[in-house]
N, CA, C and O atoms as a printed pandas DataFrame, in Angstrom:
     atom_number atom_name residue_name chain_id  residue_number  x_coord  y_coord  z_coord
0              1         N          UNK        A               1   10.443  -95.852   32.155
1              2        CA          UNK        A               1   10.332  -97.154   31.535
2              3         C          UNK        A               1    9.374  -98.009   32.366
3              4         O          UNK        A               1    9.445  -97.866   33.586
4              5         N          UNK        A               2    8.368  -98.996   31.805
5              6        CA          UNK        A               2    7.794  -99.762   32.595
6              7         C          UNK        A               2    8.356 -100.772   32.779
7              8         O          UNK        A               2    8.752 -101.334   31.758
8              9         N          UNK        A               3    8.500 -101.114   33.455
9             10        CA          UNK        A               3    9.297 -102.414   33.987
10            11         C          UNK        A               3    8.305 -103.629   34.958
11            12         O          UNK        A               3    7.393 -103.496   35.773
12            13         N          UNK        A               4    9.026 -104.810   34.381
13            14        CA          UNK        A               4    8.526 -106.312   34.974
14            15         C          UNK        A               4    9.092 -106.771   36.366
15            16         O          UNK        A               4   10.184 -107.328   36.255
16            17         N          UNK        A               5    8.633 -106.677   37.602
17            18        CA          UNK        A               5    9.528 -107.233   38.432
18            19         C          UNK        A               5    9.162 -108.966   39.078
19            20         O          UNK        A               5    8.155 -109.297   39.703
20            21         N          UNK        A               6   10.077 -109.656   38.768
21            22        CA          UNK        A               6    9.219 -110.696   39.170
22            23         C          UNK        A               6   10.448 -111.578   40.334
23            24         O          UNK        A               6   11.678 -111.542   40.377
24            25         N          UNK        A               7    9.302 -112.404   41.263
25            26        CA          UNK        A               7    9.799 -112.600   42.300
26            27         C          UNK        A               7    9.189 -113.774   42.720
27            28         O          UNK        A               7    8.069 -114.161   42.388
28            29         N          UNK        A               8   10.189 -114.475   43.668
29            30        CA          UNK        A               8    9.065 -115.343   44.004
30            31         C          UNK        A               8    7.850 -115.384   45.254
31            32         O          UNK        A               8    8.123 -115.256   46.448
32            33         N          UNK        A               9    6.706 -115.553   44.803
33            34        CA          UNK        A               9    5.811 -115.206   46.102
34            35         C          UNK        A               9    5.047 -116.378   46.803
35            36         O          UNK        A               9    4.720 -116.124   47.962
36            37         N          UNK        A              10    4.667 -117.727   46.283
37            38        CA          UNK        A              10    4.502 -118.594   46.447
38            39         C          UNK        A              10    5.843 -120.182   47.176
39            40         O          UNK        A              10    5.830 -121.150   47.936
40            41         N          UNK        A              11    6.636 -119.537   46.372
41            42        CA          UNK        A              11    8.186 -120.150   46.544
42            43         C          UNK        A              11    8.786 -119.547   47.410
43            44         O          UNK        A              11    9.985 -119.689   47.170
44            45         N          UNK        A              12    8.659 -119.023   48.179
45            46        CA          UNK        A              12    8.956 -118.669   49.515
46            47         C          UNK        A              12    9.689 -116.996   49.092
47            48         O          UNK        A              12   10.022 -116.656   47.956
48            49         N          UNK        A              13    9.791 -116.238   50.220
49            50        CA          UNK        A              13    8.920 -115.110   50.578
50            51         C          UNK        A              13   10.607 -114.825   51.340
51            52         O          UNK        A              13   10.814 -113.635   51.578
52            53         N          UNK        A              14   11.152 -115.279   51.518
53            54        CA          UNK        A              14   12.898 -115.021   52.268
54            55         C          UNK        A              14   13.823 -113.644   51.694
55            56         O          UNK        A              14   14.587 -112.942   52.357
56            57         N          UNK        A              15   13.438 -113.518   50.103
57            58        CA          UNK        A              15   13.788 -112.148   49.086
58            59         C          UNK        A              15   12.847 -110.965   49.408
59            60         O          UNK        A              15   13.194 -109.896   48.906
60            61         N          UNK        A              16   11.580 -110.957   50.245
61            62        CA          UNK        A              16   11.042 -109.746   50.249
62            63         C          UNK        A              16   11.750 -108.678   50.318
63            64         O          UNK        A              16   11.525 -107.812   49.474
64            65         N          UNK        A              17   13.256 -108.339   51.787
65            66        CA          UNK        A              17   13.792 -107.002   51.385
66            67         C          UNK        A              17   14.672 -107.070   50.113
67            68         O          UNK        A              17   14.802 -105.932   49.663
68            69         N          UNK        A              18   15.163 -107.769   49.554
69            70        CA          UNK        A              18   15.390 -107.602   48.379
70            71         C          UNK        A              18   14.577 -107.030   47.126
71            72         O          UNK        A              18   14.915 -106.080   46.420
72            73         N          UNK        A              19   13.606 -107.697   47.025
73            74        CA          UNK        A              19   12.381 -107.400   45.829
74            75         C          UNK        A              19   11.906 -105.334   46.816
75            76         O          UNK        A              19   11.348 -104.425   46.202
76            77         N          UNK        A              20   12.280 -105.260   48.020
77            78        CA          UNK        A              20   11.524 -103.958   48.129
78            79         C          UNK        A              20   12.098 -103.059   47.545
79            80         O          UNK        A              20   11.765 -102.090   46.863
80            81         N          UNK        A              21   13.556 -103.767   48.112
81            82        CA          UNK        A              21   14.974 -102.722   47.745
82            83         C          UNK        A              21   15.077 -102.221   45.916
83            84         O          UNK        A              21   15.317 -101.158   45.344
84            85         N          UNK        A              22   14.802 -103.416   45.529
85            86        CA          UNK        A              22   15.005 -103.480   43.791
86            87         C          UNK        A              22   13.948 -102.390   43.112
87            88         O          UNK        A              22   14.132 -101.579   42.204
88            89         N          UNK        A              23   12.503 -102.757   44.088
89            90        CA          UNK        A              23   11.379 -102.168   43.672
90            91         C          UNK        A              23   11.244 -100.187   44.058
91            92         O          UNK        A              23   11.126  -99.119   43.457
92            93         N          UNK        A              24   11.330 -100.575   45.048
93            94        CA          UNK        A              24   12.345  -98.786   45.590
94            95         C          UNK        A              24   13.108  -98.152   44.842
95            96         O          UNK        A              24   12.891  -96.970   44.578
96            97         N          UNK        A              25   14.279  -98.907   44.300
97            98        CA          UNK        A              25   15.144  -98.135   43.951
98            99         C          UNK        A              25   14.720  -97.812   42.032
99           100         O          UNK        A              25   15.069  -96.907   41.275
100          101         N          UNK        A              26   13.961  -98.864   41.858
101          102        CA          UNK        A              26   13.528  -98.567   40.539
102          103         C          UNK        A              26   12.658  -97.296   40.358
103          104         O          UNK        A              26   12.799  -96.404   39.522
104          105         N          UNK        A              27   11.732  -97.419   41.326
105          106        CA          UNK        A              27   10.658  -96.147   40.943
106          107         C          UNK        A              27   11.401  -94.716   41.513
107          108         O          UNK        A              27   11.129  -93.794   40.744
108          109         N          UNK        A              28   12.213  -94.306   42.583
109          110        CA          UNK        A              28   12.647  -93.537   42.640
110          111         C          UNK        A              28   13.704  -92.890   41.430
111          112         O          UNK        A              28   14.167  -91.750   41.449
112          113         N          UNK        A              29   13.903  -93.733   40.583
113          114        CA          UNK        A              29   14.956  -93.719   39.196
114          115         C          UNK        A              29   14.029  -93.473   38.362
115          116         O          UNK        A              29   14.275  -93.584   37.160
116          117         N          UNK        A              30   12.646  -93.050   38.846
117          118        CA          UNK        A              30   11.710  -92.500   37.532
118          119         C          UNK        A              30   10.825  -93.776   37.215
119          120         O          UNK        A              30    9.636  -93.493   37.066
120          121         N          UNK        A              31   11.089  -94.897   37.103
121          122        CA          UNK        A              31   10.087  -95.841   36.385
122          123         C          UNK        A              31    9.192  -96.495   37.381
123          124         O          UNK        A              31    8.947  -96.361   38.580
124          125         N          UNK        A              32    8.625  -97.603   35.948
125          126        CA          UNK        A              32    7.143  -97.687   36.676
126          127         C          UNK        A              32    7.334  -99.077   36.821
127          128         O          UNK        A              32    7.936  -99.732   35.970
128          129         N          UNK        A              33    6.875  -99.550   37.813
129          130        CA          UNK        A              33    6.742 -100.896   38.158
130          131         C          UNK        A              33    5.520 -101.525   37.685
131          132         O          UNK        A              33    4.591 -101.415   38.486
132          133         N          UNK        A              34    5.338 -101.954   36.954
133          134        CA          UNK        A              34    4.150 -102.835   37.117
134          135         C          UNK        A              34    3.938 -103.733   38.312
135          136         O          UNK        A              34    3.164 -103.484   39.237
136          137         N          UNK        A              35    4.581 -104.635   38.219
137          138        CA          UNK        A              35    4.459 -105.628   38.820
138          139         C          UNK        A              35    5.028 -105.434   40.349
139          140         O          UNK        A              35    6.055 -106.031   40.673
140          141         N          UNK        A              36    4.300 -104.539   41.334
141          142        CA          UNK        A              36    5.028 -103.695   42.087
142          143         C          UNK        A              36    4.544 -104.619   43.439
143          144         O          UNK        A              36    5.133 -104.434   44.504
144          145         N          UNK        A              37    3.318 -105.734   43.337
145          146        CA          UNK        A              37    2.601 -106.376   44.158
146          147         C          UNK        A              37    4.137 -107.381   44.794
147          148         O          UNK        A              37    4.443 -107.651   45.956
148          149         N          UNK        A              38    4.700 -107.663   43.749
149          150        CA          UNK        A              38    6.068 -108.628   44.623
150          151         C          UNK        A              38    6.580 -108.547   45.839
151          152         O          UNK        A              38    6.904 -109.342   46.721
152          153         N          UNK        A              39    6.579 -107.043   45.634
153          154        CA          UNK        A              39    7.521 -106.364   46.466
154          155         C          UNK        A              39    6.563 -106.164   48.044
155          156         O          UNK        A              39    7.008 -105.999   49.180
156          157         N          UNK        A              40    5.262 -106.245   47.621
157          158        CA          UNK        A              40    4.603 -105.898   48.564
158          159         C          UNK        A              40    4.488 -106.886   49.971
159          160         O          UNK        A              40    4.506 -108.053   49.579
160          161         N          UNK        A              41    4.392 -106.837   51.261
161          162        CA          UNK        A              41    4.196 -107.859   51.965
162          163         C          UNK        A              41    2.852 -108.843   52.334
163          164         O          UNK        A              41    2.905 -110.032   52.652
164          165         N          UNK        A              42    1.808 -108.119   52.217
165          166        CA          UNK        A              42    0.802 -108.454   51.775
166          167         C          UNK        A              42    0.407 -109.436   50.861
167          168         O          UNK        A              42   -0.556 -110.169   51.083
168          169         N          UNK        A              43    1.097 -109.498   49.831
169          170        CA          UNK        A              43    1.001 -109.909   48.488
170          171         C          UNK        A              43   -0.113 -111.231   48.445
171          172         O          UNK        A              43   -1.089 -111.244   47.695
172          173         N          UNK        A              44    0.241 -112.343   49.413
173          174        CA          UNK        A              44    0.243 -113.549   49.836
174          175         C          UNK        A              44   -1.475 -113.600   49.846
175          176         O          UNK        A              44   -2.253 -114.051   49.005
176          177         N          UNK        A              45   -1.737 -112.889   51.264
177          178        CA          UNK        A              45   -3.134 -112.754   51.584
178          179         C          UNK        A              45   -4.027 -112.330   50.193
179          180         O          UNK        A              45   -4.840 -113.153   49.771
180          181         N          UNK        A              46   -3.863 -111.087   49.526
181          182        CA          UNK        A              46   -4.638 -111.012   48.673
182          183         C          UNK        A              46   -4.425 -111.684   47.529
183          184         O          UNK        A              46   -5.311 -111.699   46.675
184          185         N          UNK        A              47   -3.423 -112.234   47.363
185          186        CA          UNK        A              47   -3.636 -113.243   45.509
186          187         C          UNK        A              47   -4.729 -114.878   46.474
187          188         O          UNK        A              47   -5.627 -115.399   45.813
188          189         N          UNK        A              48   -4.479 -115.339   47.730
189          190        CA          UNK        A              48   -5.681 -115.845   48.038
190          191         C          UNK        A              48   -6.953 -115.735   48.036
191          192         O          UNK        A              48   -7.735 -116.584   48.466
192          193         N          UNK        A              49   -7.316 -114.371   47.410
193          194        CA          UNK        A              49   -8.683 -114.064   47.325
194          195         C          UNK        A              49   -9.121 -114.423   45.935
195          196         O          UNK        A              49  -10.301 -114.472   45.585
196          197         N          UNK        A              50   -7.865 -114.722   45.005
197          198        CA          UNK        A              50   -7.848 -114.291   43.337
198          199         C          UNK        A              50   -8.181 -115.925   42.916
199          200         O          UNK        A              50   -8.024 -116.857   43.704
200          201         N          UNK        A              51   -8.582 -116.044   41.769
201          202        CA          UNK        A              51   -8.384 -117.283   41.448
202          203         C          UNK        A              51   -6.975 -117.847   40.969
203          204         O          UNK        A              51   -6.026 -117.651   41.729
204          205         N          UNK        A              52   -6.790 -118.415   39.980
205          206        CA          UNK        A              52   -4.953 -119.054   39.971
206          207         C          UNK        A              52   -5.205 -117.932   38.155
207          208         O          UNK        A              52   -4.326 -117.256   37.621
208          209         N          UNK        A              53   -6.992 -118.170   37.540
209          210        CA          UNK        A              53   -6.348 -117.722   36.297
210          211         C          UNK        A              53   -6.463 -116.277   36.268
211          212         O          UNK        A              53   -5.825 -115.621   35.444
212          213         N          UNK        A              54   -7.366 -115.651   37.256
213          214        CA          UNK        A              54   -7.153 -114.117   37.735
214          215         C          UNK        A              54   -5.284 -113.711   37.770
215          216         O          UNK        A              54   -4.560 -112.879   37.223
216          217         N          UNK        A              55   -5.102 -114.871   38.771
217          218        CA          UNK        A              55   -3.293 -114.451   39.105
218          219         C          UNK        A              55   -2.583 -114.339   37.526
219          220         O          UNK        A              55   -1.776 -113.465   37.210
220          221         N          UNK        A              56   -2.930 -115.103   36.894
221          222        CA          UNK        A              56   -2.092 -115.411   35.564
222          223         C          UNK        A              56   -2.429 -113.914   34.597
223          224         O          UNK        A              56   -1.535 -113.210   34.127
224          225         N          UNK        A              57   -3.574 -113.707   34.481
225          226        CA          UNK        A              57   -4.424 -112.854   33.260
226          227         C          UNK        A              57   -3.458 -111.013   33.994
227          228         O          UNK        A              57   -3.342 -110.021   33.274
228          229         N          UNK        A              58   -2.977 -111.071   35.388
229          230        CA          UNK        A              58   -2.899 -110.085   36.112
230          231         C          UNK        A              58   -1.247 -110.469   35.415
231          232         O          UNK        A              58   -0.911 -109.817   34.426
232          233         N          UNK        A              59   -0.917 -110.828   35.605
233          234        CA          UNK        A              59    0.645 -111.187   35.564
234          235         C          UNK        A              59    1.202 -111.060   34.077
235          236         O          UNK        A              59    2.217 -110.460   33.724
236          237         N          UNK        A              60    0.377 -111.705   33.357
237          238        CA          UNK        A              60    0.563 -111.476   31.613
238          239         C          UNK        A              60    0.392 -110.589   31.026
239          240         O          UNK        A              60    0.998 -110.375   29.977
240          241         N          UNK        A              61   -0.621 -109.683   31.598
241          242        CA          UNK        A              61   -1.383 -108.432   31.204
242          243         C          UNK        A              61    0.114 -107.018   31.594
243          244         O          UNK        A              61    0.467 -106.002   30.996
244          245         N          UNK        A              62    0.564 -107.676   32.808
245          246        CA          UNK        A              62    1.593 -106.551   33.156
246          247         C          UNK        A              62    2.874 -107.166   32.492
247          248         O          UNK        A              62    3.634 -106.240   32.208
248          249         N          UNK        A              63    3.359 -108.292   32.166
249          250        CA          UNK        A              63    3.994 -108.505   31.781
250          251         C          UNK        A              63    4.225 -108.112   30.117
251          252         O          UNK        A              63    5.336 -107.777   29.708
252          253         N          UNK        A              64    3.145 -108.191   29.309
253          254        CA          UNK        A              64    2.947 -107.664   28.311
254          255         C          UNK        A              64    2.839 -106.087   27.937
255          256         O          UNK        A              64    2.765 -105.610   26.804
256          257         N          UNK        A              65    2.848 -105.564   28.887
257          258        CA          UNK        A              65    2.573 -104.326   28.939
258          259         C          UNK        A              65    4.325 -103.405   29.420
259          260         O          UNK        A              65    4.607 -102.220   29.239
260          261         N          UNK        A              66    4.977 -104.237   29.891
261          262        CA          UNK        A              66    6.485 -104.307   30.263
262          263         C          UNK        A              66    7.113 -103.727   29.012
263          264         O          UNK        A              66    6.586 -104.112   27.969
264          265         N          UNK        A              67    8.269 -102.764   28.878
265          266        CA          UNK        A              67    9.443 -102.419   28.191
266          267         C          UNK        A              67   10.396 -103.660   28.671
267          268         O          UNK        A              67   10.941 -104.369   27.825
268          269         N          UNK        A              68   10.504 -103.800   29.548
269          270        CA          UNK        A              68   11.876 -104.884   30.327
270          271         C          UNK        A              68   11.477 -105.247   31.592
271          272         O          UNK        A              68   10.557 -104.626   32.125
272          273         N          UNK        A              69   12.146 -106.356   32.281
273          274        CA          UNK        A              69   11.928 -107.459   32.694
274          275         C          UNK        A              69   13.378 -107.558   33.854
275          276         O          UNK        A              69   14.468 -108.092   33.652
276          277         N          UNK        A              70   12.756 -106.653   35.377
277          278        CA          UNK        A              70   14.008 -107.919   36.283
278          279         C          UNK        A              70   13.752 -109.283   37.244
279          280         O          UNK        A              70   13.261 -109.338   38.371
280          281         N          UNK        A              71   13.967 -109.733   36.884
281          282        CA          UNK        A              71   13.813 -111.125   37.495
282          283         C          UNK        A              71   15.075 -111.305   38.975
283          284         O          UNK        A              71   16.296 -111.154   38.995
284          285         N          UNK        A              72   14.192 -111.640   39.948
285          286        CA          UNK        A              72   15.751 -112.153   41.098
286          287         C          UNK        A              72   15.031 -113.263   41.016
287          288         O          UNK        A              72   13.819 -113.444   40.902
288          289         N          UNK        A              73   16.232 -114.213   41.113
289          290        CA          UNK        A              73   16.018 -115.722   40.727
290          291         C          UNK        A              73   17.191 -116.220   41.740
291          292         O          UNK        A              73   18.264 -116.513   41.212
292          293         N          UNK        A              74   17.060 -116.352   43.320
293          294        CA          UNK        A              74   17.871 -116.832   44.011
294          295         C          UNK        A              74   16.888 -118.109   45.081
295          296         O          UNK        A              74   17.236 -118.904   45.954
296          297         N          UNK        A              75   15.598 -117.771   44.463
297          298        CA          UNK        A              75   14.918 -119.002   45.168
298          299         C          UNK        A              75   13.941 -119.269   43.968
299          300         O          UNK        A              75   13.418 -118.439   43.224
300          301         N          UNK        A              76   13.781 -121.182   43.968
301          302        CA          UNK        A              76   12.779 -121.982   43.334
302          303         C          UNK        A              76   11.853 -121.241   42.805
303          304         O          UNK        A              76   11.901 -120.243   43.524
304          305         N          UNK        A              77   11.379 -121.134   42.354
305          306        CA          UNK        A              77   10.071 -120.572   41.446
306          307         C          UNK        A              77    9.515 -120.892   40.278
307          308         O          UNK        A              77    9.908 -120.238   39.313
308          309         N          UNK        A              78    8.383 -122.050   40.019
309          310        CA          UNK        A              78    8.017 -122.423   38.986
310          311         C          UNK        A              78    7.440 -121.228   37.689
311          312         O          UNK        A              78    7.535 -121.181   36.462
312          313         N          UNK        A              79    6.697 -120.190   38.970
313          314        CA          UNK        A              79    6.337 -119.048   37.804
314          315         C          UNK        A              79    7.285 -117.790   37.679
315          316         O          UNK        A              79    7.137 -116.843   36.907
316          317         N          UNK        A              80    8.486 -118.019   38.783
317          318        CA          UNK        A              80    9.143 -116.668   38.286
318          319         C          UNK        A              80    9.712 -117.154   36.941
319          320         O          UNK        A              80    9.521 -116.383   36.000
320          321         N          UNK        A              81   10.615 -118.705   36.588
321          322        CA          UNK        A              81   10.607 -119.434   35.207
322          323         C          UNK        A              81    9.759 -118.818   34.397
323          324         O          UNK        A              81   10.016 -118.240   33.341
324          325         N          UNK        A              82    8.302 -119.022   35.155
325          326        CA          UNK        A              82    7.297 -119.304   33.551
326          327         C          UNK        A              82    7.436 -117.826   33.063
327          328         O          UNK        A              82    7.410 -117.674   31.842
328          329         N          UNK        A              83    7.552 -116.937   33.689
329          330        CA          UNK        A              83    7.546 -115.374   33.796
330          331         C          UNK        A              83    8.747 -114.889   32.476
331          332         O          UNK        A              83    8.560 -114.334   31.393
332          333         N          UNK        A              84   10.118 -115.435   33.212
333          334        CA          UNK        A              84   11.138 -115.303   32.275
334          335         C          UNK        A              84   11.343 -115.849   30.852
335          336         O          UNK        A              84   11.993 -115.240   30.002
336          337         N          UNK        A              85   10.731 -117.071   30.640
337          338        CA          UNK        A              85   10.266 -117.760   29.890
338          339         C          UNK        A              85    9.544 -116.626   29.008
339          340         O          UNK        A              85   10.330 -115.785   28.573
340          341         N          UNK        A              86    8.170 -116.443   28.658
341          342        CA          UNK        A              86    7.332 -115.349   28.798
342          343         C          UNK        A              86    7.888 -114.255   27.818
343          344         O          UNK        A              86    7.616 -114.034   26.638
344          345         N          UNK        A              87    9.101 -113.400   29.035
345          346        CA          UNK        A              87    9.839 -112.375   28.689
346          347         C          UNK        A              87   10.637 -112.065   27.361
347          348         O          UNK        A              87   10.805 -111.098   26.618
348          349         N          UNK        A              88   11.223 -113.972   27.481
349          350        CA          UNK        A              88   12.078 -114.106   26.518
350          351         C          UNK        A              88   11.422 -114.015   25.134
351          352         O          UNK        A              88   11.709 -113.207   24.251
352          353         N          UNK        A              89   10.522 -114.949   25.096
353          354        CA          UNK        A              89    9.297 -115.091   24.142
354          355         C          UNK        A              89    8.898 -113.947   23.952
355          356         O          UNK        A              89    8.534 -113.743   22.794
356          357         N          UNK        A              90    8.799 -112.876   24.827
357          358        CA          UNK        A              90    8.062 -112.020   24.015
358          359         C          UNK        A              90    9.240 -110.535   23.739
359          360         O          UNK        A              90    8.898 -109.361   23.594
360          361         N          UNK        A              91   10.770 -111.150   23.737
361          362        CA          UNK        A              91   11.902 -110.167   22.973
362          363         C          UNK        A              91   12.253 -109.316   24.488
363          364         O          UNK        A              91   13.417 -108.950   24.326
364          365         N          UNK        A              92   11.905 -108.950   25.536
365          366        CA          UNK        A              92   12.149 -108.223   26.354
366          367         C          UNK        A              92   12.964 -108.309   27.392
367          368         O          UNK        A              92   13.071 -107.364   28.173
């Protein structure tokens, strides 16, 4: 299954072993992460290279491309919202 993982990366960064753990345990269960950059530690440095609508077109594109959608939502996040938001809107 492809799957959405969304996290917060801008909204602070405190869930990384969580998002690795989630992201780990998903692909070893066979599926595919899209959105596998969350999980990554890095993440930060290179979406600074991106523009904001690069970040978006990258995010929608995998998000659209998603069977389903996990969201950890234990810290602030204006776009992990806009993300779920998104999800909902688009039935997944």
């Amino acid at each position: 299954m492809k799957i959405f993982l969304s996290g917060s990366i801008r909204g602070g960064r405190q869930m990384l072993t969580v998002y690795q753990f989630i992201c780990g345990y998903l692909r070893r269960s066979g599926h595919e992460v899209l959105s596998w950059h969350v999980a990554h530690d890095g993440v930060e440095a290179t979406e600074s290279l991106m523009s904001e609508s690069q970040i978006y077109e990258r995010d929608m594109g995998f998000l659209n491309a998603s069977e389903c959608m996990i969201a950890e939502v234990s810290l602030a996040s204006t776009g992990v919202g806009y993300e779920v938001c998104s999800a909902i809107h688009k039935g997944i």
